[in-house]
N, C-alpha and C positions, 0 to 999 in steps of 0.2 A: 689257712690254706697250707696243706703239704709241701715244702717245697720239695722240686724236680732231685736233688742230690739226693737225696735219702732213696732214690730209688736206680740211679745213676751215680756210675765210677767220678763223668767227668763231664765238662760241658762240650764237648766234641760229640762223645756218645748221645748226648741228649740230643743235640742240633741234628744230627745222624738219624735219632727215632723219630721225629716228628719230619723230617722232610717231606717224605711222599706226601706228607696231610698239610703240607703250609697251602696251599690254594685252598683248599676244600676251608680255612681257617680264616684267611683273611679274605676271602671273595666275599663271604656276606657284610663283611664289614664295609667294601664298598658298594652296595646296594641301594641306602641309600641315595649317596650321589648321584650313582645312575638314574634312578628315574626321577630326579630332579629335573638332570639335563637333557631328559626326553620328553618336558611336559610341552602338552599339544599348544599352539600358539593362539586359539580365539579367546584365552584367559583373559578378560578388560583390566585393563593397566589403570591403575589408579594412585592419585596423592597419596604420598607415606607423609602426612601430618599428623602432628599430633591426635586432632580431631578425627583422622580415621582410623579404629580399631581395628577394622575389619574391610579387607580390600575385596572381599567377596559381597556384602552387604550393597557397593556401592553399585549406583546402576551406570551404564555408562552414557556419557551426554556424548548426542551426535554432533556434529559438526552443522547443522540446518539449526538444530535447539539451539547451542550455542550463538548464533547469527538473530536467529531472533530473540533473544535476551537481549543480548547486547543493542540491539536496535531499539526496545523502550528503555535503556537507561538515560541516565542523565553524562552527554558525552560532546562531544563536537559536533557532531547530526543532529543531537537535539537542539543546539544551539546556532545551527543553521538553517533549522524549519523556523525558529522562529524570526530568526533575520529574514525569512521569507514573507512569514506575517507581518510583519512590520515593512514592507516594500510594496507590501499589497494595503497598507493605509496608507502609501504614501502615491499611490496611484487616485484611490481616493479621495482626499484633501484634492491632488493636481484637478480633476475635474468638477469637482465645486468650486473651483475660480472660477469656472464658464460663468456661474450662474447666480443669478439677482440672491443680494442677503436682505432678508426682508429684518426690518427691525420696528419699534416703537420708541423713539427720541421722545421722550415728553417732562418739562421742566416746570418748577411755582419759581418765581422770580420776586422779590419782595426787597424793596430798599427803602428807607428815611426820602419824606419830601425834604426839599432844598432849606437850608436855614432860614434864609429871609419870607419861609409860609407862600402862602397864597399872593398872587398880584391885584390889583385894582381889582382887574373881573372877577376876583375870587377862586381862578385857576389854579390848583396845586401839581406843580411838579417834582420828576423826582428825581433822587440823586444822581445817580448813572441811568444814561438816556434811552430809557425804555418805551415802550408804547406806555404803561402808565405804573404807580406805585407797585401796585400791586400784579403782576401778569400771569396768563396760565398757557402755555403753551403743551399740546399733547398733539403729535403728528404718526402717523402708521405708513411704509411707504417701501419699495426693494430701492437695493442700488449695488452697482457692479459696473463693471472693468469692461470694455468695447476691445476687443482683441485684435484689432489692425495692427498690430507691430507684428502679428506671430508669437508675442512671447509665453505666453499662456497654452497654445497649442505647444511649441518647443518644450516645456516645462512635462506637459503630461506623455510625450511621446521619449521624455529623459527619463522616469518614472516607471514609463512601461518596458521600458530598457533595463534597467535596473531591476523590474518586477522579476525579467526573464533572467537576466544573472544569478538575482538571489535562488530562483528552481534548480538555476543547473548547478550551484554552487552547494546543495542543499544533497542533490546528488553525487557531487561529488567529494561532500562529507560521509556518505551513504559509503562509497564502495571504498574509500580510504579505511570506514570504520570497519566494513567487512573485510580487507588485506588485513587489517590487526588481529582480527579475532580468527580469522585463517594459521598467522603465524606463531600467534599462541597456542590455539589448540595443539596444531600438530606439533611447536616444542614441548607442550605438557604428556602428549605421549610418546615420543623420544626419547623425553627423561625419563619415562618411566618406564620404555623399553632396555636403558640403560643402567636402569635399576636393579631390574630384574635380572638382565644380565651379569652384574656385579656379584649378585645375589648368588648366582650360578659358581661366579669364579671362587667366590668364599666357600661354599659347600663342598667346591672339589679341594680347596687348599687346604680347609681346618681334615674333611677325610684324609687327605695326603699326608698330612703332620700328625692325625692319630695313630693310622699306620705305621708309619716310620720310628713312632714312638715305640709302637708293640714290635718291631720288627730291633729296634735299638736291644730292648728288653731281652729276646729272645736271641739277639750277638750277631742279627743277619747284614747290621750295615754299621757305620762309624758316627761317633756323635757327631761330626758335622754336617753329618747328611741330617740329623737333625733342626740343629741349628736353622741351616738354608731351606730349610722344611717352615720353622717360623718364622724366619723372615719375610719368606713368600707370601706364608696368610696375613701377617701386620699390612704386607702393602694392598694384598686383595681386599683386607677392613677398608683399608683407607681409600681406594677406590671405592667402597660401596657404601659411605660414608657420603662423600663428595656426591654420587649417585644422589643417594638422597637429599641431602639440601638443593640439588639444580633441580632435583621433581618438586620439593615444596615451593622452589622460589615459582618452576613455571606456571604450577598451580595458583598460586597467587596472582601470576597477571592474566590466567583465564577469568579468576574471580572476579577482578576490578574493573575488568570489562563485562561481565554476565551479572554482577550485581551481588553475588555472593558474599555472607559475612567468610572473613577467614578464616573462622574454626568450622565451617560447613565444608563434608566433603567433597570431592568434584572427580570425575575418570574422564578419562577420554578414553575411543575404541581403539582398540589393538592396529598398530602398524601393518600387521604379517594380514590384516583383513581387507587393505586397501588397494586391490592390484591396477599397478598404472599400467593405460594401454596407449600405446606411441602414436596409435592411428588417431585418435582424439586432436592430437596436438594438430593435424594437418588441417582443421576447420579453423584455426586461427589465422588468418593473413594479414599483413602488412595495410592494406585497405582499410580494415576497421577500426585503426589508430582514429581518424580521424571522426569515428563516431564517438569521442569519448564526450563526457557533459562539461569539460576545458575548454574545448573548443567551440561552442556553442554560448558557455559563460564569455570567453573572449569576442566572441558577434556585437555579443551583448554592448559588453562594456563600451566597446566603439562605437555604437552608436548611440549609447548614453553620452558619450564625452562630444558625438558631433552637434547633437539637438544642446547641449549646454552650451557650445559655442554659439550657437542660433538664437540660444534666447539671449548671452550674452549681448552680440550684436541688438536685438532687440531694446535693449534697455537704452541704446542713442538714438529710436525712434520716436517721432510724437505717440504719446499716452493719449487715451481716449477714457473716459467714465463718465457713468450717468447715475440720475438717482431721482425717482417720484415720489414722492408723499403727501399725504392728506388728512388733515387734523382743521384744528381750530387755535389762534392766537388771541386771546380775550384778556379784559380786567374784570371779567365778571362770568360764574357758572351762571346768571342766569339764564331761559330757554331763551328771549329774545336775543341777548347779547352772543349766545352760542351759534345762531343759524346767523347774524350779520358777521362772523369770524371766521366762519367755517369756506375750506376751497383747498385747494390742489395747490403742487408748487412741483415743476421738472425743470431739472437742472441737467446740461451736456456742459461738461469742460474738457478742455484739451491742455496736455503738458507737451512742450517742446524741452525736452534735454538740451543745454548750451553748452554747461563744460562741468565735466565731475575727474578732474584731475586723473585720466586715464583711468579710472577703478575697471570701467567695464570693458575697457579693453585687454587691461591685465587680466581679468579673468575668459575672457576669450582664447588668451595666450594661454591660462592654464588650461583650457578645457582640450586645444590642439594637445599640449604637449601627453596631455592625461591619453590621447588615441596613442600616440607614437608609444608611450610605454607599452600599453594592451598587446599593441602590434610585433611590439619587442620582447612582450614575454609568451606569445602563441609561438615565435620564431625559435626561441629557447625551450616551449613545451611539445614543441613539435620533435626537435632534436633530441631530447630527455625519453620521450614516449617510444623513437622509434630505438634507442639505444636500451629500454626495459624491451620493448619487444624481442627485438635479434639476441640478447644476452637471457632472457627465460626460453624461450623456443630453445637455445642451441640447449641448456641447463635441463629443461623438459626431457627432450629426446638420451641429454649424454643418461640422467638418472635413472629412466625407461629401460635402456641397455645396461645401466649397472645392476639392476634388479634383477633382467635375467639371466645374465655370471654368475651375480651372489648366491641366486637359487641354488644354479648349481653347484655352486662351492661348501653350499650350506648342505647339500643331499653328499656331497663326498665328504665334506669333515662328518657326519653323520655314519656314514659308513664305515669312517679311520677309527672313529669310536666302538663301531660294534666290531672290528678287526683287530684293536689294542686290548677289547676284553678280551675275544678269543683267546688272545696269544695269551695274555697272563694268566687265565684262564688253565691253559695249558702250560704253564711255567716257562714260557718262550720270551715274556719281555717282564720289564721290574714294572712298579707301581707307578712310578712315575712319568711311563708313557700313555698309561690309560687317565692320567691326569692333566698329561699335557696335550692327548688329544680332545680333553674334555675341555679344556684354556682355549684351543684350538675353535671347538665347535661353539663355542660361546663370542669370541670374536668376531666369528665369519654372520653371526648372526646381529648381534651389534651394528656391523657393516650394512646389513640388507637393511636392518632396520632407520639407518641413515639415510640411503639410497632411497629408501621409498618416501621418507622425509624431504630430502630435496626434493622429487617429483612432486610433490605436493604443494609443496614453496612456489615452487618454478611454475605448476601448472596455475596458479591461483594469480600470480604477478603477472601471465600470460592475460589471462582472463579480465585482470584487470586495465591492460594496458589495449585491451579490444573490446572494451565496452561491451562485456560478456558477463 
């Protein structure tokens, strides 16, 4: 390439011939940039993993998809339906104690006659005092618990208590596990509306330092203006750097809740898609705290702990049991010796309790004290739920109103951009203001994309804390 002396006295002269054309020269050069910072917002934000090549490729997962993934994995919800099925055998078991256990007792009994044989008569006995050497005893018959103390009714209405804990506890592993997958999501597209954003800030810093570069070359600015030209984009890298490992990290805990290996991609929908509406927030009231599945688990528990006291007490009642059966006790299968053997045998006994060194009273005292805690931690869940309530409501409504500022702050920095080209445009401002309006409209958007993240936060902790 020719250089410009050979055709020019001097570099004044030259700077002199190209003027009127310096816009016409470098305006295409930021072109690019510009319609970077102009692209429409329904683009789906997705994990920059490794495993995703391609952010277009990726479909985006709802927020409803999301919930229902995560609800057949293997999590705290799963592990709390089945602490349900296991309350519900144990309701079970409590009411076949009502009822007669039928069984078949039946023994061969065989011992050595006595050493000294036979006596006078010729009688052989045997060693340990049986009906005779050889015996056959086989009897068929129910036997079961006479429930006069209460403690067998106590036992199953502690069970059925417990049955109703483990449901609502079951539930409220449920909506715990949908707050997490709520707070995931929407950090995974946060991050990666933050991404994007960084994404933006780069594009306009490395433009701004190529500029400066040609504008260095051509004698229109000083190399420090260089210099500070690179330093700008090193820290824009590093911001967009940063960007990306908080999108991989947050992708990762949408995965480990949805089931996802981690080289499989994952998006979530765009922020700019989700407009929060304040009027929504006013169906929430302070009243439906008390529909939560805590409060219903706490009923529970109490009256698990008061039927335990119950049956406590029961156990220094007299005990009642009974038992029928009917067989045959013989030294002989044959058919006569079977029909003179053969008969019935019912048995009623009664236990009177004397003295069991307080056991059953200590545990009465545990089963009181097991209420006062239940009682003490609804008094504490009560205060905890209404302190999410009043702190997401006011967080709802502030984020609602920050969203519709940021709109506008985001259609006026939108505007300072098409008025920064204008002017440079027109050789009226340097390069560096349609840069830094472009730094500008990227932050303001950053911002909204926050604000509409807290509403989402706020709204969902709202919902959870009114059993919605």
């Amino acid at each position: 390439m020719r250089s410009p002396n050979r055709y020019f006295k001097d570099r004044k002269q030259f700077l002199k011939f190209i003027g009127p054309f310096r816009v016409a020269i470098f305006l295409p050069l930021l072109s690019s940039t510009i319609a970077n910072a102009q692209l429409p917002q329904s683009q789906p934000v997705t994990s920059s993993s490794p495993a995703q090549s391609s952010t277009a490729s990726v479909k985006p997962l709802t927020r409803d998809e999301a919930v229902a993934l995560a609800l057949a994995q293997a999590s705290s919800f799963q592990q709390a339906r089945l602490a349900e099925l296991i309350a519900a055998e144990d309701v079970k078991q409590a009411r076949a104690a009502f009822l007669p256990k039928a069984s078949i007792p039946s023994s061969v009994i065989y011992n050595s006659p006595t050493i000294n044989g036979p006596n006078a008569r010729g009688d052989r006995f045997s060693f340990i005092n049986t009906n005779a050497v050889t015996e056959y005893e086989a009897l068929a018959g129910v036997a079961g618990e006479l429930d006069v103390a209460g403690g067998l009714r106590a036992t199953l209405r502690r069970q059925l208590a417990l049955l109703e804990a483990a449901r609502a506890g079951t539930e409220v592993a449920r909506r715990a596990l949908i707050q997490a997958v709520d707070e995931a999501y929407y950090g995974l597209a946060l991050a990666a509306a933050r991404r994007a954003s960084a994404e933006l800030s780069v594009a306009a810093a490395e433009e701004f330092e190529r500029i400066t570069s040609l504008m260095l070359n051509a004698g229109e600015v000083a190399p420090v203006d260089l210099t500070r030209a690179r330093l700008q984009s090193a820290a824009r890298r590093d911001e967009l750097e940063q960007a990306r490992v908080g999108e991989s990290v947050a992708a990762d805990s949408v995965k480990v809740l949805i089931g996802y290996d981690f080289t499989a991609p994952v998006a979530a929908v765009d922020l700019a898609l989700l407009s929060p509406d304040a009027t929504e927030i006013n169906r929430f009231t302070p009243d439906l705290i008390f529909r939560r599945p805590e409060f219903a688990q706490f009923d529970a528990l109490q009256r698990a702990a008061e039927q335990e006291a119950k049956a406590a007490r029961a156990e220094r009642l007299p005990q009642f049991s009974y038992s029928i059966y009917g067989g045959f006790d013989t030294d002989s299968l044959r058919g006569s010796a079977l029909r003179d053997t053969t008969g019935v045998l019912a048995t009623v006994s009664i236990t009177i309790p004397l003295f069991d060194w307080g056991a059953s009273k200590s545990r009465e005292r545990q089963a009181k004290l097991r209420s006062q805690t239940v009682e003490s931690q609804r008094i504490v869940a009560r205060r905890g739920l209404a302190q999410q309530f009043n702190s997401s409501r006011v967080q709802a409504l502030s984020a609602a109103s920050r969203v519709g500022l940021l709109r506008a702050a985001v259609a006026e920095a939108q505007r300072n951009v098409d008025a920064s080209i204008a002017r440079y445009r027109a050789g009226e401002a340097p390069i560096i203001e349609v840069t830094d309006s472009q730094g500008t409209l990227a932050a303001q958007r950053a911002a909204l994309n926050q604000a509409v993240f807290d509403y989402q936060i706020a709204r969902a902790r709202l919902a959870q804390a009114t059993a919605q």
